[in-house]
C-alpha positions as a printed NumPy array, in Angstrom:
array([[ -91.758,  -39.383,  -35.773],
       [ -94.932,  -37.912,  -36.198],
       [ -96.814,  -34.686,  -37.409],
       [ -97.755,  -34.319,  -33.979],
       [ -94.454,  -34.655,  -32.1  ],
       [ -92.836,  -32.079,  -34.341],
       [ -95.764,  -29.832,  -33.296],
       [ -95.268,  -30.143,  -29.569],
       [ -91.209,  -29.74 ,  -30.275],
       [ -91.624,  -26.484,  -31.884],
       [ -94.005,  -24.631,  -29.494],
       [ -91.745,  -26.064,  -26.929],
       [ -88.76 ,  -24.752,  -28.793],
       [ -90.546,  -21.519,  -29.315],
       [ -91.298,  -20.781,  -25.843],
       [ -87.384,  -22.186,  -25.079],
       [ -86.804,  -19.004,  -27.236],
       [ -88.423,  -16.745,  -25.776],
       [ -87.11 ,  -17.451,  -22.067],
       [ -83.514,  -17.893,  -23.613],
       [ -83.502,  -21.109,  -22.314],
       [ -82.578,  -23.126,  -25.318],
       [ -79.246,  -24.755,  -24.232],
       [ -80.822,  -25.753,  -21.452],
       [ -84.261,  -27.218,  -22.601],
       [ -82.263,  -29.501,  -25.141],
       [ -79.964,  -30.856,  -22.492],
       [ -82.894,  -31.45 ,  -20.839],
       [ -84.701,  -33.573,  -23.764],
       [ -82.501,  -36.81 ,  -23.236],
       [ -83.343,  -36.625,  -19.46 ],
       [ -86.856,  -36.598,  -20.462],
       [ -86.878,  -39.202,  -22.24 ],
       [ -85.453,  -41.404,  -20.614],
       [ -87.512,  -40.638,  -17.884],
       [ -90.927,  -41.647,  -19.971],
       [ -88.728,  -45.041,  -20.489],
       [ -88.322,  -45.776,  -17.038],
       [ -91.327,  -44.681,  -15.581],
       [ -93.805,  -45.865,  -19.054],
       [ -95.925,  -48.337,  -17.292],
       [ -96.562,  -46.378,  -14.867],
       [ -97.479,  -43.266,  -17.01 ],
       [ -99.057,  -45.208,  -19.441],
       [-101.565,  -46.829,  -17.239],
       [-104.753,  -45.955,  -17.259],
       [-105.538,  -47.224,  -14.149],
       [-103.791,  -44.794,  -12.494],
       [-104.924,  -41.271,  -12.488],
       [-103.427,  -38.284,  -14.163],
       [-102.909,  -36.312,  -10.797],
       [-100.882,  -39.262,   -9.295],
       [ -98.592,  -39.   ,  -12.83 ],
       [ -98.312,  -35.427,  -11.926],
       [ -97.602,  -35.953,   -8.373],
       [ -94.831,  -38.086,   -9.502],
       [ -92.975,  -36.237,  -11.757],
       [ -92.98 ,  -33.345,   -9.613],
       [ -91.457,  -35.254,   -6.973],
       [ -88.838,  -36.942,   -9.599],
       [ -88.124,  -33.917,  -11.899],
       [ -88.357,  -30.869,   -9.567],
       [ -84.792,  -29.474,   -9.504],
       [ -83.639,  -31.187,  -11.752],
       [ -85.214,  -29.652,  -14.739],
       [ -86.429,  -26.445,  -15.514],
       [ -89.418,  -25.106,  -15.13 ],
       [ -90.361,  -24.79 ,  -18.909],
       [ -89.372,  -28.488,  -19.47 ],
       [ -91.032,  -29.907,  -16.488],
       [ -94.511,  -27.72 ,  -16.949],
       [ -94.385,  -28.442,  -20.791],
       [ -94.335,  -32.31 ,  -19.807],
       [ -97.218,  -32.373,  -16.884],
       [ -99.179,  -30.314,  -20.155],
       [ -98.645,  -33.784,  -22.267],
       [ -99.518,  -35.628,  -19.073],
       [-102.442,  -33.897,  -18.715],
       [-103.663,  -34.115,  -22.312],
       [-102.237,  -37.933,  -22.531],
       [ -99.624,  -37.228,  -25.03 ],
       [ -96.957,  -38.902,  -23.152],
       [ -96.395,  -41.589,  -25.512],
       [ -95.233,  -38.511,  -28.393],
       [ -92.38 ,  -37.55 ,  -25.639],
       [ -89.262,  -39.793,  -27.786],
       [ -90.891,  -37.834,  -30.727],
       [ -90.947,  -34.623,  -29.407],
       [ -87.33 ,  -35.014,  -27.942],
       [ -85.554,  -35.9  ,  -31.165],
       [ -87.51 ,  -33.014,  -33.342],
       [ -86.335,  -30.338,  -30.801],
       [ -82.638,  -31.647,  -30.702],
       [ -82.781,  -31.441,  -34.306],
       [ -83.964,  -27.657,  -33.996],
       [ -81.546,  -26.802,  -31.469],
       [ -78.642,  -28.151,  -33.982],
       [ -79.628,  -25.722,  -36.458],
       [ -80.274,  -23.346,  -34.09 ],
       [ -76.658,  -22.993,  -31.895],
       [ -74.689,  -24.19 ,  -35.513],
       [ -72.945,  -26.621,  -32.855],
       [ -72.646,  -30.405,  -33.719],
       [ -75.175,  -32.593,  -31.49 ],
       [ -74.813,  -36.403,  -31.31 ],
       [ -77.492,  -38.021,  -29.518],
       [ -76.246,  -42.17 ,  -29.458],
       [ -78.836,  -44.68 ,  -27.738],
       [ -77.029,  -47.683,  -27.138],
       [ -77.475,  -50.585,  -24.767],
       [ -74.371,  -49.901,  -22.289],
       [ -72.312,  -47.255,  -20.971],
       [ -69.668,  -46.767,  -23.737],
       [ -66.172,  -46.405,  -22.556],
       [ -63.947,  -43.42 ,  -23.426],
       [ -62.57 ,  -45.106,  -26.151],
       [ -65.948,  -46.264,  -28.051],
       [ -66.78 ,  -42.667,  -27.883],
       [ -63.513,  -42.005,  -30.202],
       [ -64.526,  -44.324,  -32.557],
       [ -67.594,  -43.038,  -33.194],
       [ -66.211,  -39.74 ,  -33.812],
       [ -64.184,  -40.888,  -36.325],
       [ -67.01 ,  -42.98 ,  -37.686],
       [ -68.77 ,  -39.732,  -38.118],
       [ -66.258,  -37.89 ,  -39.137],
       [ -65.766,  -40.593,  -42.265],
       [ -68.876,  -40.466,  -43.256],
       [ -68.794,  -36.665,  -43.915],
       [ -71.494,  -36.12 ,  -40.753],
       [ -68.964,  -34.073,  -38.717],
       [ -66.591,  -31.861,  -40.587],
       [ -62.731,  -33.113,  -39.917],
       [ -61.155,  -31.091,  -37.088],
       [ -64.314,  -30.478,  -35.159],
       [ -65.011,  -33.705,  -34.219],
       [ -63.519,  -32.805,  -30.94 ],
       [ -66.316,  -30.361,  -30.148],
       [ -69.084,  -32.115,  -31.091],
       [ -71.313,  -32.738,  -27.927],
       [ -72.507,  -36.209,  -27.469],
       [ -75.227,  -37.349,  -25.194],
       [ -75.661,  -40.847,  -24.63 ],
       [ -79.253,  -42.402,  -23.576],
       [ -78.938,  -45.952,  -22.649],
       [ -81.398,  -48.357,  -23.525],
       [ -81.356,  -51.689,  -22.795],
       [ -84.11 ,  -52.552,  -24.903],
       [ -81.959,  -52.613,  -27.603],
       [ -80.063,  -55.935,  -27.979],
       [ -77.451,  -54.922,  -29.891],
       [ -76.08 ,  -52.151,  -31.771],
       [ -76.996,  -48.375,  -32.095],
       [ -78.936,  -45.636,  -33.081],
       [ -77.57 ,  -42.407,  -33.256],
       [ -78.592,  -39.142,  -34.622],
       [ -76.534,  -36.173,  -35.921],
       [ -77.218,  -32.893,  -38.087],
       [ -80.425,  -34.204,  -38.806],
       [ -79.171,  -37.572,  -39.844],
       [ -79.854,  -40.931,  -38.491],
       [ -78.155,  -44.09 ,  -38.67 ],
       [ -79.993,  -46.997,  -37.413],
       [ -77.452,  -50.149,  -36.663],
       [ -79.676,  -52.099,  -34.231],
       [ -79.859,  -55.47 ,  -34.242],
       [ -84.106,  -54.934,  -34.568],
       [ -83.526,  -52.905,  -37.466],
       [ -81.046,  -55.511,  -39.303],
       [ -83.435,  -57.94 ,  -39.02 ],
       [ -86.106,  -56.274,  -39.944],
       [ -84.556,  -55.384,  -43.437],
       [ -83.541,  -58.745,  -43.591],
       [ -87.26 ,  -59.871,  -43.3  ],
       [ -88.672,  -57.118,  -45.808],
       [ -86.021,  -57.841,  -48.306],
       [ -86.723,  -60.007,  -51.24 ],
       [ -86.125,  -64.018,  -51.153],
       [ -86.723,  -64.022,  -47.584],
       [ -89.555,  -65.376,  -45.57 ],
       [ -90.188,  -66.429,  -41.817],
       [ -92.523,  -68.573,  -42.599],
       [ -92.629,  -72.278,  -41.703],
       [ -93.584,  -74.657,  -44.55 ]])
């Protein structure tokens, strides 16, 4: 994340604030982006002018999100910041953790877990001292499916993040010592 996403997240959060809209803005922050990763290429393009992007995700989002969240994204369309969106979604979940006091789990994984997969990552978080024993119940988890990833997860929670992708494994494995992809 960058200086620039956390910036956007908390004059977002800030105006969330002010309207009393906070619960609703951060449910709204998964939905947003995975919007930007369904509709990137077309957002990204430059081809295609920023009034058609607008056009679009007033057509898409209208209703479906509030006003705050939907105006605050046409802004970043408008100013081409669309690409600090995954940025500015994890930053403001973090602030609304520390904000309600309620546990948050955002999990990005590459399927639609089952009930069951669900419980074990509770416990899993639980163990590992993330969510205090007894609560793990009430912790809210939002899932964002992304099939990018090949395997694994990435989930955040109070602020923590624990990266078990496959991309990330093999990225340590490249970085560590010893190791080299190079042909000889």
């Amino acid at each position: 994340m960058n200086h620039a996403s956390e910036k956007y997240a908390e004059a977002l959060f800030d105006a969330a604030k002010i309207l009393s809209c906070v619960p609703a803005v951060t449910e709204e922050m998964g939905e947003l982006d995975e919007f930007v990763k369904q509709c990137g290429e077309y957002l990204y393009s430059p081809e295609i002018g920023i009034e058609k992007k607008v056009a679009l995700v007033r057509e898409f989002l209208t209703g479906k999100i509030s006003s705050l969240t939907l105006e605050f994204f046409i802004i970043m369309i408008r100013r081409r910041r669309v690409k600090y969106i995954p940025g500015v979604a994890e930053h403001f979940l973090k602030m609304s953790d520390n904000f309600s006091g309620k546990i948050r789990v955002h999990l990005r994984i590459p399927f639609e877990p089952d009930e069951e997969t669900l419980k074990l990552f509770r416990r899993s978080l639980v163990s590992r001292g993330m969510i205090p024993r007894g609560s793990e119940n009430e912790a809210l988890i939002t899932v964002a499916i992304e099939k990018d990833l090949i395997g694994g997860f990435i989930l955040y929670c109070n602020g923590f993040q624990i990266d078990a992708s496959l991309k990330a494994a093999i990225t340590k494995l490249h970085n560590s010592e010893g190791y080299s992809f190079k042909e000889d």
